[in-house]
C-alpha positions as CSV (number, residue, x, y, z in Angstrom):
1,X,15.9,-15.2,35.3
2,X,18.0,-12.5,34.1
3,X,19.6,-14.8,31.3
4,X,16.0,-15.0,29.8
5,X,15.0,-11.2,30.5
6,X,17.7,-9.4,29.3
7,X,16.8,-11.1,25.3
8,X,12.8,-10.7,26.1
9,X,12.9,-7.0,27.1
10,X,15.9,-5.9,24.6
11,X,13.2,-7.7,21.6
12,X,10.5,-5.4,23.1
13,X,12.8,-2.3,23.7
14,X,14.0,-2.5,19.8
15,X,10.4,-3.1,18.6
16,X,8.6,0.0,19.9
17,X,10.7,2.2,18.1
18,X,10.6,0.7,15.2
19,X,6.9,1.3,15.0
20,X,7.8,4.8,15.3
21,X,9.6,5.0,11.9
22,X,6.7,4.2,10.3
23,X,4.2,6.7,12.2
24,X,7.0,9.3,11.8
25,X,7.9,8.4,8.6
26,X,4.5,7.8,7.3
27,X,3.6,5.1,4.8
28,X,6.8,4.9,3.0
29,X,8.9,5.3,6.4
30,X,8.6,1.2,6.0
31,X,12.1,0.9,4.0
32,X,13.8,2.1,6.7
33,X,11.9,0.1,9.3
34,X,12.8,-3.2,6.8
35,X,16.1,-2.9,7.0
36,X,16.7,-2.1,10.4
37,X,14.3,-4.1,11.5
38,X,15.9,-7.5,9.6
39,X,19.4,-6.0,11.4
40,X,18.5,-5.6,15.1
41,X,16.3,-9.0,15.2
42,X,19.2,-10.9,13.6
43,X,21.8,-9.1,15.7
44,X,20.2,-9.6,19.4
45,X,18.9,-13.1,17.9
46,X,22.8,-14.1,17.2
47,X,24.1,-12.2,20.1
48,X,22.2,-14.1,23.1
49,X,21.9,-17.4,21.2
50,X,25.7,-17.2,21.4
51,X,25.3,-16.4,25.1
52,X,22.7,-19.4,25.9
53,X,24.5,-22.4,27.3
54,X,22.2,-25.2,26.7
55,X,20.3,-26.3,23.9
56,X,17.1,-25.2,26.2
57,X,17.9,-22.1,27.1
58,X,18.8,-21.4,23.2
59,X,15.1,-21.9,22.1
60,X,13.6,-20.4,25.3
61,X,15.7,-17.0,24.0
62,X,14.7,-17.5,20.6
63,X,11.2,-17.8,21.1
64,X,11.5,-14.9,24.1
65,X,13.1,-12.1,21.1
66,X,10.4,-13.6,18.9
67,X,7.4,-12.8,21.5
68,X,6.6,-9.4,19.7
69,X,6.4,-11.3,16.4
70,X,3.7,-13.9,18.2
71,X,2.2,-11.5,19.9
72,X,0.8,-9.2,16.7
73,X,0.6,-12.5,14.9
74,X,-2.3,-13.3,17.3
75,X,-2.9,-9.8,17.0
76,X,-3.4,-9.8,13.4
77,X,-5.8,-12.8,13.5
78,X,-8.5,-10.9,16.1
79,X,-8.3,-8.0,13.4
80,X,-7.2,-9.1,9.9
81,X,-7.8,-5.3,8.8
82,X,-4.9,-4.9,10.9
83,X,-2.5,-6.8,8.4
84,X,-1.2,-4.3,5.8
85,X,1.4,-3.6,8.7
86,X,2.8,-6.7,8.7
87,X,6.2,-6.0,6.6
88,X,7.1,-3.6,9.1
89,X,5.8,-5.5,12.3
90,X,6.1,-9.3,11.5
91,X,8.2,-10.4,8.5
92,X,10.8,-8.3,8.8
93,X,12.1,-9.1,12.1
94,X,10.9,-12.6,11.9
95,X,13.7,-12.6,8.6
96,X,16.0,-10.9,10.9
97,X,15.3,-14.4,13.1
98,X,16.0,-16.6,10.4
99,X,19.0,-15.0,9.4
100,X,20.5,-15.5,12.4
101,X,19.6,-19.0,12.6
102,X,20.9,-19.1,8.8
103,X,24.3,-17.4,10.2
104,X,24.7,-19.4,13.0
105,X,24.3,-23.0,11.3
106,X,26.1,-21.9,8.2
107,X,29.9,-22.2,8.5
108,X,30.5,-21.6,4.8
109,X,32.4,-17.9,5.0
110,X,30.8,-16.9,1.5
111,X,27.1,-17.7,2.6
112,X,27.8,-15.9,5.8
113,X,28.8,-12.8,3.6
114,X,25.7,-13.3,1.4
115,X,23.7,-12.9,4.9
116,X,25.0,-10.0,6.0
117,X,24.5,-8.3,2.9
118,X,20.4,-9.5,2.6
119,X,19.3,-6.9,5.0
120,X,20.3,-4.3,2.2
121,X,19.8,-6.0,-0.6
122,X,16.0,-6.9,0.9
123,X,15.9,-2.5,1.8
124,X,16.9,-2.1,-2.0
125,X,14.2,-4.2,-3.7
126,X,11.7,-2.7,-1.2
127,X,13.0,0.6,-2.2
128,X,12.3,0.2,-5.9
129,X,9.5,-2.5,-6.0
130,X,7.9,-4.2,-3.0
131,X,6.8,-0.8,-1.6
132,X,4.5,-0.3,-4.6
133,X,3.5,-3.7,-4.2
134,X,2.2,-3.6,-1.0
135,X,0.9,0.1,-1.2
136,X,-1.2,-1.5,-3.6
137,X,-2.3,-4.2,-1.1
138,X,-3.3,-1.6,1.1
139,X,-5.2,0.8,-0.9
140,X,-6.7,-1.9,-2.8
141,X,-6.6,-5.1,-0.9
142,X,-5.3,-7.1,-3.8
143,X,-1.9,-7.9,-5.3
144,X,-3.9,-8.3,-9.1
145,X,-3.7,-5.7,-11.7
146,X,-7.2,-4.2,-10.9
147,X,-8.8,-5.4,-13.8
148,X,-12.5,-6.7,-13.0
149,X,-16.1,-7.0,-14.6
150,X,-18.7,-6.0,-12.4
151,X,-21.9,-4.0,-12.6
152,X,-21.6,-0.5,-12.1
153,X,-24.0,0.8,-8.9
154,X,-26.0,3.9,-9.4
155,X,-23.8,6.5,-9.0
156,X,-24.8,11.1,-9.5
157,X,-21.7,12.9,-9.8
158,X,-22.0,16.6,-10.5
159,X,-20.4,19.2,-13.0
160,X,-21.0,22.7,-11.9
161,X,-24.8,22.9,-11.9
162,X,-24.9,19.9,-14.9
163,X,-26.3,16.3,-12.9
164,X,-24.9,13.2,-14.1
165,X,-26.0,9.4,-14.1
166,X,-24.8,6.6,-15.5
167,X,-26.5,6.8,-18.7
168,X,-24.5,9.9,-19.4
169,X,-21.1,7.6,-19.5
170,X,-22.3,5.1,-21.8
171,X,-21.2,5.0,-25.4
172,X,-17.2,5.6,-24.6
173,X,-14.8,4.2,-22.5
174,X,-14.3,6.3,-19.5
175,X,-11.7,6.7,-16.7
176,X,-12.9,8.2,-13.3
177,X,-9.9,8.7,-10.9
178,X,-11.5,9.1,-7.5
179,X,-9.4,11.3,-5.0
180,X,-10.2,13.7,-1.9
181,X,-8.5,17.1,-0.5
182,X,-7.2,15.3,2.8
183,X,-5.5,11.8,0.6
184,X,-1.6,12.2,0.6
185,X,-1.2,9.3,-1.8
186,X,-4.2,11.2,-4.1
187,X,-1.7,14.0,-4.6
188,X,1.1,11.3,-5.0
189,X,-0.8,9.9,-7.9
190,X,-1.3,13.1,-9.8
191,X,1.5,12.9,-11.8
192,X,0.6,9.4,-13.2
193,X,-2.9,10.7,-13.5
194,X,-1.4,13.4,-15.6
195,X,0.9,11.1,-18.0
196,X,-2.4,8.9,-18.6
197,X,-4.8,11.9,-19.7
198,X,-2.2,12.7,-21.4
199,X,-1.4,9.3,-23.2
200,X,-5.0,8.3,-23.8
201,X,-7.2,11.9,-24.0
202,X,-6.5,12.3,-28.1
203,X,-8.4,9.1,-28.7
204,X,-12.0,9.8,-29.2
205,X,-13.1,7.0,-27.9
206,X,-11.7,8.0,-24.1
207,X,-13.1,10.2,-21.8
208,X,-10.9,10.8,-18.2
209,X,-12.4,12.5,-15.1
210,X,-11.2,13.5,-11.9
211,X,-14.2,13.0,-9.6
212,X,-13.5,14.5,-6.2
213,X,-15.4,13.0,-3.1
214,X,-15.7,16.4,-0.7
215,X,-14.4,16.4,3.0
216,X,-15.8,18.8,5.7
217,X,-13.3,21.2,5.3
218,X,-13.3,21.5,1.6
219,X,-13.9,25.2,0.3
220,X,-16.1,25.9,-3.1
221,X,-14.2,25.2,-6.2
222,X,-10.8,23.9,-4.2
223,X,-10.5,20.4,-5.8
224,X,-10.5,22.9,-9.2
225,X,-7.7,25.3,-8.3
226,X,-6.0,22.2,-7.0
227,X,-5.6,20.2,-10.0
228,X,-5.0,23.8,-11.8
229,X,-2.0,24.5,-9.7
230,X,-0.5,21.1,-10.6
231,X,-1.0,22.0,-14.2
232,X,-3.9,19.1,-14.5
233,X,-6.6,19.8,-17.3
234,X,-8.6,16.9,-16.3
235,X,-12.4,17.8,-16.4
236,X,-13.1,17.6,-12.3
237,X,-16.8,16.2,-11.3
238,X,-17.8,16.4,-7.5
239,X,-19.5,13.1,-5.9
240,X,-20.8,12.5,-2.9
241,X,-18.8,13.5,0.3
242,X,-16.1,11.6,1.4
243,X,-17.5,10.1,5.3
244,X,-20.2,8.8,2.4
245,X,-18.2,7.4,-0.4
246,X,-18.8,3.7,0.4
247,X,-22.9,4.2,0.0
248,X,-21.2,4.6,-3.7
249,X,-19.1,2.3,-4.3
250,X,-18.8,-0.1,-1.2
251,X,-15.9,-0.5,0.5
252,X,-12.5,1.1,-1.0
253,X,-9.7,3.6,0.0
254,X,-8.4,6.7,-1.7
255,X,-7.1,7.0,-4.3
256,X,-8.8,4.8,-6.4
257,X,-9.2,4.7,-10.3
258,X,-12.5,3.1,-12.2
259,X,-12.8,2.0,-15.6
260,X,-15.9,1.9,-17.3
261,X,-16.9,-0.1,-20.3
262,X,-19.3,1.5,-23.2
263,X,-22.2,-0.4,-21.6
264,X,-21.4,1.7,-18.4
265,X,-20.0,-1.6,-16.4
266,X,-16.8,-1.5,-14.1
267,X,-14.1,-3.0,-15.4
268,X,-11.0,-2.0,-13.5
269,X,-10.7,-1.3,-10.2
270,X,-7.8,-0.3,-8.9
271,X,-3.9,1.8,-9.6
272,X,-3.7,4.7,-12.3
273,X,-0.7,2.8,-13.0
274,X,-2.2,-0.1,-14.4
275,X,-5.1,1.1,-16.4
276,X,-3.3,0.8,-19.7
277,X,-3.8,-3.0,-20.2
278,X,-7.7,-2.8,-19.6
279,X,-7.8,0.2,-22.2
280,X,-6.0,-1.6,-24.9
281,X,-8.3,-4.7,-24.8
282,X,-11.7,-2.2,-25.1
283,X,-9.9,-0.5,-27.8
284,X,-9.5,-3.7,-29.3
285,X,-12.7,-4.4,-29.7
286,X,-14.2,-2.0,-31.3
C-alpha cells in the first residue's frame, strides 16, 4: 500500500501549495504557479514511475499523482464559472504529466534537453503573452477582440447634477471605460486608458468617458481625485452602484470598456487594449 501512497499523497502535498501562489500572489501569481507547477508534476511523475515495478503499478501511480487533476476536472464540470483557474490547477500539472511521459519514452538526448527546458520556456510565453490572454478570458469570458453589435439597454449615468440618457451619446462615437474604487485590474488599466484618450480625444468625432460604478465605501467626488492623482483628464460620469451594475449591463466584470456607435448601439465590448480596430472601421465610414 505504501508504494501507491507515497505518489498519491506527495501529488496532493505539492498541489495545495501551489494554490497558494496564486491567492498570495494574486491574479498574476499564476507564472509562477506555471512553472513550478509543470516542474514538480513532471518530477514526482518521473521519479515514482521509475520506482513502479510492473507495468500495473506504473499506471496505478500515474493516475494516483494525476487524482488532483481529475478531481477539479469533475470539479470544474459541477461549476464551469469555476474554470478561469484551470492554467494554474489543471493544465499545468497535467503538462508536467505529459512531460514526464514525453521524457521517459524519449531516448533521444536532444529531445530530452528540449523537455527540460519547456517548463521555462512555457513560464516565459506566459510571462509576456498567455497571461494577457487569459486575463482577458476571465474578465470577459472570451478569447475575441471584443468587437460586437448589439443594442444598447437603457442606461442614466450622471455628471455632477447634469442626467444623462442614451440619446445624449448619439451623433459621435463614444468610449465609456467602466471601472470601480475596489477593481485592482481598473487601476491596472489606467495607463492604457490614458494612451487611448490620448490617441483618439483630438478627433472630433470621439468622445471618451470614465464612468465609475460606486461601491459602499466610496466617498463624494473620490473616483475624481483618483483619476486626478494619476494625471487622467478623462471627463468621469457616475452610474449606478457597483452590487447593481448588471441591472445595467447584464452580466460582466470590472474593468470593462464599451463602444458606442453614432446610433447609440454597442459595438465593442471588451479590453481598452483593443478598442483601436473598432474605432478605425466607424471612422471609416463616415
Amino acid at each position: 500500500m505504501k508504494k501507491y501512497l507515497n505518489p498519491f499523497c506527495l501529488a496532493w502535498l505539492a498541489y495545495i501549495p501551489l494554490t497558494l501562489i496564486v491567492i498570495k500572489g494574486g491574479f498574476y501569481g499564476f507564472h509562477l504557479n506555471i512553472v513550478l507547477g509543470i516542474i514538480i508534476f513532471m518530477g514526482i511523475t518521473y521519479w515514482f514511475r521509475r520506482k513502479s515495478s510492473n507495468s500495473r503499478q506504473t499506471k496505478i501511480t500515474t493516475l494516483l499523482i494525476a487524482s488532483p487533476i481529475i478531481v477539479f476536472s469533475g470539479i470544474y464540470l459541477l461549476r464551469p464559472s469555476m474554470f478561469y483557474t484551470s492554467p494554474n490547477f489543471l493544465i499545468a500539472e497535467g503538462i508536467g504529466i505529459l512531460l514526464a511521459l514525453g521524457y521517459e519514452k524519449n531516448i533521444d538526448r536532444f529531445y530530452k534537453v528540449i523537455i527540460l527546458f519547456l517548463p521555462l520556456l512555457i513560464g516565459v510565453w506566459v510571462y509576456f503573452q498567455g497571461a494577457k490572454i487569459w486575463e482577458h478570458y476571465v474578465i470577459y469570458e472570451t478569447f475575441k477582440s471584443g468587437e460586437t453589435f448589439k443594442k444598447a439597454p437603457s442606461f442614466t449615468f450622471k455628471k455632477d447634477s447634469i442626467v444623462l440618457t442614451n440619446n445624449d451619446f448619439k451623433g459621435k462615437i463614444v468610449v465609456l471605460d467602466i471601472w470601480n474604487t475596489s477593481c485592482p485590474y481598473c487601476y491596472k488599466k489606467f495607463p492604457i486608458l490614458k494612451e487611448k484618450f490620448e490617441k483618439w480625444s483630438r478627433n472630433g468625432n470621439i468622445n471618451f468617458y470614465a464612468v465609475n460604478f460606486p461601491v459602499p465605501n466610496d466617498t463624494l467626488g473620490e473616483a475624481e481625485t483618483i483619476l486626478k492623482k494619476r494625471n487622467i483628464h478623462i471627463p468621469n460620469l457616475i452610474g449606478p452602484n457597483a452590487l447593481d451594475s448588471y441591472k445595467t449591463f447584464g452580466k460582466f466584470s470590472f474593468p470593462l470598456t464599451i463602444v458606442l456607435n453614432p446610433s447609440g448601439d454597442i459595438v465593442f465590448w471588451g479590453d481598452i487594449e483593443r478598442i483601436d480596430k473598432t474605432i478605425e472601421k466607424l471612422l471609416n465610414k463616415k
